[in-house]
N, C-alpha and C positions, 0 to 999 in steps of 0.2 A: 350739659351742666349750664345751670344759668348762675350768671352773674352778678351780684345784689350790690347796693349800699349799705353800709351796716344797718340804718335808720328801719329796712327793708326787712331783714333779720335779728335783730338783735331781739325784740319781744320774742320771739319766735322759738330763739335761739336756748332764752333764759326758762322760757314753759317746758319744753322738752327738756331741757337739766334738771327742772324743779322736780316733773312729774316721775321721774327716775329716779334721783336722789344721787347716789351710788354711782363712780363712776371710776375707770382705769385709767392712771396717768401712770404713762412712763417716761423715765428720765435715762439719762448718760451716766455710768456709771465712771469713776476715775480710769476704768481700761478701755472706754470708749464703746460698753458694751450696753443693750438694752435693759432697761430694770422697772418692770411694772407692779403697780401697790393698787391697792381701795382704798379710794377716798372720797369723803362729804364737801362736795366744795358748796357757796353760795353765792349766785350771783348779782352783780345790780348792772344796771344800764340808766347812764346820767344824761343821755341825748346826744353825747361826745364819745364816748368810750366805755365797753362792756369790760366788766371787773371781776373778777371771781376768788374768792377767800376761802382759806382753810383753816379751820385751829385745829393745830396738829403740831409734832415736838418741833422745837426748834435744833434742837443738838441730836440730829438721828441721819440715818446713812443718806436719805432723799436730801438734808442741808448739805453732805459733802457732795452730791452729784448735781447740783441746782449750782452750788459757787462753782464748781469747775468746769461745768457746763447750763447756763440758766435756761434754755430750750427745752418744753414737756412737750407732750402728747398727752389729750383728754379723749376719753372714748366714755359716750352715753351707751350702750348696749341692750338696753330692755328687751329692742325688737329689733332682730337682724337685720331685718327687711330696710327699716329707718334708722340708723344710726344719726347720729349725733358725735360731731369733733368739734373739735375747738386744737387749736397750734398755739400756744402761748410761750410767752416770756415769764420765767417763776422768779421771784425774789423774796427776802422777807422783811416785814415791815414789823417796827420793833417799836414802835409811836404805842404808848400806855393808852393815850385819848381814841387809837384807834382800833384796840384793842379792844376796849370796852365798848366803842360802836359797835364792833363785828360780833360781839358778845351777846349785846342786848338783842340785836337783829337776827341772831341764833336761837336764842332762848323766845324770841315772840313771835319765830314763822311756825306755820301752822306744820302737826306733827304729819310725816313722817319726815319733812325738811328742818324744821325746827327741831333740837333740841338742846338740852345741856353739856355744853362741852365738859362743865366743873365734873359730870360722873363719872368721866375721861380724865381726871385731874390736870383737865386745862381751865386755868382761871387768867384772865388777863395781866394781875401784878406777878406771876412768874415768871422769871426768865426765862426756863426752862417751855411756855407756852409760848410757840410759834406762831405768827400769822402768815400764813404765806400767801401772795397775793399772785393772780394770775391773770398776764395782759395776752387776750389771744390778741395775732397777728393776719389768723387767718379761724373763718366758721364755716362749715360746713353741715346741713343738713341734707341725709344722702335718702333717697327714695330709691334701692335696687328697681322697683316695676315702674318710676313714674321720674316725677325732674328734681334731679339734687339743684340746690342751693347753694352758693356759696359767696363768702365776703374775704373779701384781701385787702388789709391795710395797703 
């Protein structure tokens, strides 16, 4: 396993999420038990720090198990062979102005990354619409026949 800066993977990191879409995070459940869902996240990477957003409910079991425990697990799985992780810190961010960024940035990536969360009746002025934002602490690009990758804050 080789050792990267983020600077190293983080493009790398965000093409492989893209060209997947779809991806399993699991969270801690209040009994301290594993609890895995599907979900659309999208990423960005600012030259400092890889970011990854979700619009999804804000008042749903994954907000009770993110407060009581804020540690996921992200798994890209298209091809066994190369997975894709990411270890993140989850929280939610309830910023209207940023809402409506993550919004527009939804609605204008190209399809099958891009699309309307509104069909989903997530629209940014609800409260009830989520953003969950997601800080990994650690990336992983795994090659089973060849060299995993990986980045640790």
């Amino acid at each position: 396993m080789k050792t990267l800066l983020l600077a190293e993977i983080a493009e790398a990191f965000i093409a492989a999420a893209h060209a997947q879409v779809w991806c399993n995070i699991t969270t801690v459940d209040t009994k301290n038990r594993p609890r895995s869902r599907v979900l659309h996240p999208i990423w960005e990477y600012d030259g400092a720090q890889v970011i990854g957003w979700v619009a999804t409910g804000r008042y749903t079991l994954k907000s009770k198990h993110i407060e009581q425990n804020p540690y996921v697990s992200v798994v890209y799985m298209k091809d066994p062979i190369t997975p894709t992780y990411a270890e993140c810190e989850a929280g939610w961010l309830d910023d209207l102005s940023e809402k409506q960024r993550i919004y527009a940035l939804l609605t204008s990536a190209p399809s099958p990354l891009g699309y309307d969360p509104a069909k989903f009746g997530w629209t940014p002025d609800k409260a009830e619409s989520g953003l969950m934002k997601l800080t990994p602490w650690q990336i992983t690009l795994a090659d089973l026949f060849g060299e995993t990758r990986t980045w640790r804050a």
